[in-house]
ZADO-1210 file (C-alpha; in nm, 4 decimals, padded with zeros to 6 digits):
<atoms>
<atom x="02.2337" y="-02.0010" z="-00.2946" code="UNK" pos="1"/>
<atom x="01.8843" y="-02.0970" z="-00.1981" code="UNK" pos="2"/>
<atom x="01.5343" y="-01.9641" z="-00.3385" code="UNK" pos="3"/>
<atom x="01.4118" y="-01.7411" z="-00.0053" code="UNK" pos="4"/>
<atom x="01.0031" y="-01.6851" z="-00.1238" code="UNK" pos="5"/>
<atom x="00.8046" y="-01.6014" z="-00.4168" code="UNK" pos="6"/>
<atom x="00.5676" y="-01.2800" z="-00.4000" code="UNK" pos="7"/>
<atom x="00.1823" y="-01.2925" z="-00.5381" code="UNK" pos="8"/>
<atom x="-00.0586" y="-01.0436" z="-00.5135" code="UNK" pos="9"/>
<atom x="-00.3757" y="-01.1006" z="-00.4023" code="UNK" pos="10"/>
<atom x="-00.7078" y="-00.9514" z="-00.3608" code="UNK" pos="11"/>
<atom x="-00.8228" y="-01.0700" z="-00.0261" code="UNK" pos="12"/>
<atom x="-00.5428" y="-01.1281" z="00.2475" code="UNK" pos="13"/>
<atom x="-00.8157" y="-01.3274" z="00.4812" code="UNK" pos="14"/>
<atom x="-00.9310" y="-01.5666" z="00.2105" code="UNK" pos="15"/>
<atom x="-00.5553" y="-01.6365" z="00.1071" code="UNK" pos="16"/>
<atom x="-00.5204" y="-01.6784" z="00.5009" code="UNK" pos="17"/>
<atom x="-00.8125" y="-01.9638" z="00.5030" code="UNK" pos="18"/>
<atom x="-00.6880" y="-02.1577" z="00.1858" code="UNK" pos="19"/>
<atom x="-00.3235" y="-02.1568" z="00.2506" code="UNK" pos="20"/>
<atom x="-00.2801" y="-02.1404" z="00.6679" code="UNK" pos="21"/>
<atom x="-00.6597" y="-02.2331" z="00.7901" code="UNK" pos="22"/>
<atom x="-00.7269" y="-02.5530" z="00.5335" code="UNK" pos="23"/>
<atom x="-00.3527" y="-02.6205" z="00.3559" code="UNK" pos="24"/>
<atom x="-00.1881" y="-02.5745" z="00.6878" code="UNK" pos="25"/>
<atom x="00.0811" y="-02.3603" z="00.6196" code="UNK" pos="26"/>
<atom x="00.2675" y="-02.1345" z="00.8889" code="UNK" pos="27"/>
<atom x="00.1917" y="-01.7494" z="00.8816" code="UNK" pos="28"/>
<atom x="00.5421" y="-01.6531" z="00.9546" code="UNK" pos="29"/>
<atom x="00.5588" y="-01.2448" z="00.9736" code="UNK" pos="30"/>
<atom x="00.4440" y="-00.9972" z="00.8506" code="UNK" pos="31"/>
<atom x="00.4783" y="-00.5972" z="00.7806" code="UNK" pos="32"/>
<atom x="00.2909" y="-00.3067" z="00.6462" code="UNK" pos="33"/>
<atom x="00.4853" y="-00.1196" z="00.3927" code="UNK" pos="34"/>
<atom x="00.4674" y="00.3061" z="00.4102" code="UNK" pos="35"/>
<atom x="00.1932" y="00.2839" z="00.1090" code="UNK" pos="36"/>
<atom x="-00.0204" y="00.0836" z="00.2842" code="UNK" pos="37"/>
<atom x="00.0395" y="-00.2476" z="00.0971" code="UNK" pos="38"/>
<atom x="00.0323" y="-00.5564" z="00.3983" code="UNK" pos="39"/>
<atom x="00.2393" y="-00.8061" z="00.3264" code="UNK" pos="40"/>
<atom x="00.2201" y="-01.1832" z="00.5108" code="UNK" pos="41"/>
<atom x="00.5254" y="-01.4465" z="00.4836" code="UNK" pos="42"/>
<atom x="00.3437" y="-01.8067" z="00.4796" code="UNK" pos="43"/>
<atom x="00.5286" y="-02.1233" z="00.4814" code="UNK" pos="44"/>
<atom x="00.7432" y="-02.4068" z="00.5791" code="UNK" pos="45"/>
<atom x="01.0994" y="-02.4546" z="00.6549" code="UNK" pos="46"/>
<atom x="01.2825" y="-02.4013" z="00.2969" code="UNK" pos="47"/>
<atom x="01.0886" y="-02.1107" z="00.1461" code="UNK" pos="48"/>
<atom x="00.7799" y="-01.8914" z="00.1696" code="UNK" pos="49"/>
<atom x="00.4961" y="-01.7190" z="-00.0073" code="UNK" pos="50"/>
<atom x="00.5013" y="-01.3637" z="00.0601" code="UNK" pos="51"/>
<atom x="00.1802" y="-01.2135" z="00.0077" code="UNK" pos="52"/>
<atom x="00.1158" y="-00.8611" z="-00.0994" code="UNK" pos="53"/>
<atom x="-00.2270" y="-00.7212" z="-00.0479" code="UNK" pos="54"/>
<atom x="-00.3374" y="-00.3482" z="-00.1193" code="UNK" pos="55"/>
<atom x="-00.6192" y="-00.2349" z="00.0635" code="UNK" pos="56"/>
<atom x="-00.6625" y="00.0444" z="-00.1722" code="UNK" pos="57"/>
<atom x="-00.7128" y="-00.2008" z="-00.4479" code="UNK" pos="58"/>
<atom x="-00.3635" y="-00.2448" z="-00.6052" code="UNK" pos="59"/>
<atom x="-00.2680" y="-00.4061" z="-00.9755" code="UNK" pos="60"/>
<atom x="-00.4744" y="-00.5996" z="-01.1040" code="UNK" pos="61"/>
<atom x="-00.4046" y="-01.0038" z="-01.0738" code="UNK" pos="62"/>
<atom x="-00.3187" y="-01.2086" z="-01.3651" code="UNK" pos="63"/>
<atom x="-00.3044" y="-01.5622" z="-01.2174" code="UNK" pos="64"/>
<atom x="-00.2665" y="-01.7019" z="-01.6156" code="UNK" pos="65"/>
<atom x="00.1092" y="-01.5461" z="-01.6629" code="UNK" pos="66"/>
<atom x="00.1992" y="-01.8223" z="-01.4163" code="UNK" pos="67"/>
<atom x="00.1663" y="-02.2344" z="-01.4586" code="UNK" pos="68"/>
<atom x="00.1657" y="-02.3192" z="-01.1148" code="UNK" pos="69"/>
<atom x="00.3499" y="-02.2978" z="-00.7625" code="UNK" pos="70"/>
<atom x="00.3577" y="-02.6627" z="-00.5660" code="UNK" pos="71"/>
<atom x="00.3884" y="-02.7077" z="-00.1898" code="UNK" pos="72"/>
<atom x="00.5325" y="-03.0758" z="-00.0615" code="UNK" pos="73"/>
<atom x="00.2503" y="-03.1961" z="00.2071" code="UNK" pos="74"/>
<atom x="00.2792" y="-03.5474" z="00.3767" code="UNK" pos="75"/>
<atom x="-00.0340" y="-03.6837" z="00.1821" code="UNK" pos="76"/>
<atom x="-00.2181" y="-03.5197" z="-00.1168" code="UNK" pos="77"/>
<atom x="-00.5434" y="-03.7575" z="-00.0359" code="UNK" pos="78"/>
<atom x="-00.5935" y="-03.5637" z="00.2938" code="UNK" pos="79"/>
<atom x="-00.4713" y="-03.2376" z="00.2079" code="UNK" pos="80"/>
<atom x="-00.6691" y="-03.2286" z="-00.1244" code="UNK" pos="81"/>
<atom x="-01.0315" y="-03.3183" z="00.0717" code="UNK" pos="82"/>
<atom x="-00.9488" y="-03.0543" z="00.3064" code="UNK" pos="83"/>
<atom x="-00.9166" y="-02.8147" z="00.0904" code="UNK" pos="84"/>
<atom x="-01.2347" y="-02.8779" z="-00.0823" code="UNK" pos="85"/>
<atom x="-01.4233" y="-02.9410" z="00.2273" code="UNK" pos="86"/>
<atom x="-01.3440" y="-02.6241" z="00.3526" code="UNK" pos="87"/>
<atom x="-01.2775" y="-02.3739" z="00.0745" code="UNK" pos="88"/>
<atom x="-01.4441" y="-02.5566" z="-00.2309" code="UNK" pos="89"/>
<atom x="-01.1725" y="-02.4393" z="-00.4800" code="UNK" pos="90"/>
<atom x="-01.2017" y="-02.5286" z="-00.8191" code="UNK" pos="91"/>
<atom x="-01.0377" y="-02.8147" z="-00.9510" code="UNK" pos="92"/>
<atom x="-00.7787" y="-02.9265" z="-01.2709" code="UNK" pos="93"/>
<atom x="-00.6828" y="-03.2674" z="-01.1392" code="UNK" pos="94"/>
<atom x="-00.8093" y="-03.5111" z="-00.9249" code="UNK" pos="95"/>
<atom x="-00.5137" y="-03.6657" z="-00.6576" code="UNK" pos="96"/>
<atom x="-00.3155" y="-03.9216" z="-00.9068" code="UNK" pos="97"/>
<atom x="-00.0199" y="-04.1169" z="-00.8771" code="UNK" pos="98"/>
<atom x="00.2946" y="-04.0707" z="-01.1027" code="UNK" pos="99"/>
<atom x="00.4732" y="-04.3810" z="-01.0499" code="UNK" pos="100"/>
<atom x="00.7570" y="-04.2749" z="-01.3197" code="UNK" pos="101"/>
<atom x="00.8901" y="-03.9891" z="-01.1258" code="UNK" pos="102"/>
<atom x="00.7343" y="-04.1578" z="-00.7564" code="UNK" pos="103"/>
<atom x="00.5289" y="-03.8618" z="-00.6537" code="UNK" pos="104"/>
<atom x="00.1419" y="-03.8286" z="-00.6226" code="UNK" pos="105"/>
<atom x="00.0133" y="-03.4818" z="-00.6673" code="UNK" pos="106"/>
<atom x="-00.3354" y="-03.2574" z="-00.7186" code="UNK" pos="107"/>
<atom x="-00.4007" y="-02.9282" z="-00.8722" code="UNK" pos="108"/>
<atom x="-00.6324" y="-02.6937" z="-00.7505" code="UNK" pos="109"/>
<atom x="-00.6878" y="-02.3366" z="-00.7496" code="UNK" pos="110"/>
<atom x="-00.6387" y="-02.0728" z="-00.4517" code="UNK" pos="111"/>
<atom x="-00.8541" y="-01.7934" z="-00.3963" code="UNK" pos="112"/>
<atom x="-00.7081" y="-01.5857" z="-00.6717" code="UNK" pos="113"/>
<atom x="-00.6775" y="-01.8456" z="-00.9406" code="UNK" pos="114"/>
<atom x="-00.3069" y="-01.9460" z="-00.8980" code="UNK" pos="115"/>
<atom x="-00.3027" y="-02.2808" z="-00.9532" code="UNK" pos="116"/>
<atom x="-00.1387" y="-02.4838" z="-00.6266" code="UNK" pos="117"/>
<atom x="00.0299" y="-02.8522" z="-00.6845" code="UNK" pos="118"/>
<atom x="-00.0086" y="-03.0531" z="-00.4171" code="UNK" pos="119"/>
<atom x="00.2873" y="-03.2814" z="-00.3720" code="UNK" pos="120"/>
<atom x="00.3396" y="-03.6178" z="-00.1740" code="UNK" pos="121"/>
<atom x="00.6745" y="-03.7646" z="-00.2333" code="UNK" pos="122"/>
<atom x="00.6036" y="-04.1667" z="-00.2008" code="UNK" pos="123"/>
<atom x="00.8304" y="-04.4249" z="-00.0774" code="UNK" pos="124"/>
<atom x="01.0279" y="-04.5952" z="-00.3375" code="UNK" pos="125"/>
</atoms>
């Protein structure tokens, strides 16, 4: 068994494409327009992807509160994190900081539609 992707709505496919493939640097996999209309966009990396569901007609509305957070594993959080901000100025819940208990350093920022994203750098032990 192994988790395949997790679907979000959003309200603008092309700024979800700048914060998660342009400035995170996730892979825009596939994609495929449904016979309603809705477009929906695979992004991500080897083990499992974001699919992205986008109504040009307006769709439901998005509650980005009903869920805590989703967390993508990057190489390093410092350079991932300024990135982001530098080109998408997201709003921000934590700064990068180091968790030497469980050996990770991580970030929290917000994507276009308020989902929260954890940045995650595993470190060396």
């Amino acid at each position: 068994m192994d988790v395949i992707h997790t679907a979000l709505w959003v309200s603008d496919l092309e700024r979800t494409r700048k914060f998660y493939v342009d400035a995170l640097g996730l892979e825009e996999n596939w994609s495929f327009v449904t016979d309603d209309g809705v477009e929906n966009v695979y992004i991500g990396g080897e083990n499992a992807e974001f699919q992205f569901k986008y109504d040009p007609e307006g769709g439901p509305e998005i509650d980005s509160g009903t869920m805590a957070h989703v967390a993508v594993g990057v190489d390093s959080v410092d350079e991932v994190f300024d990135r982001l901000v530098e080109r998408v100025d997201p709003p921000v819940h934590e700064e990068p900081m180091t968790m030497d208990d469980i050996g990770v350093r991580v970030a929290f920022l917000e994507d276009p539609d308020g989902y929260v994203v954890e940045l995650v750098e595993e470190l060396d032990s």
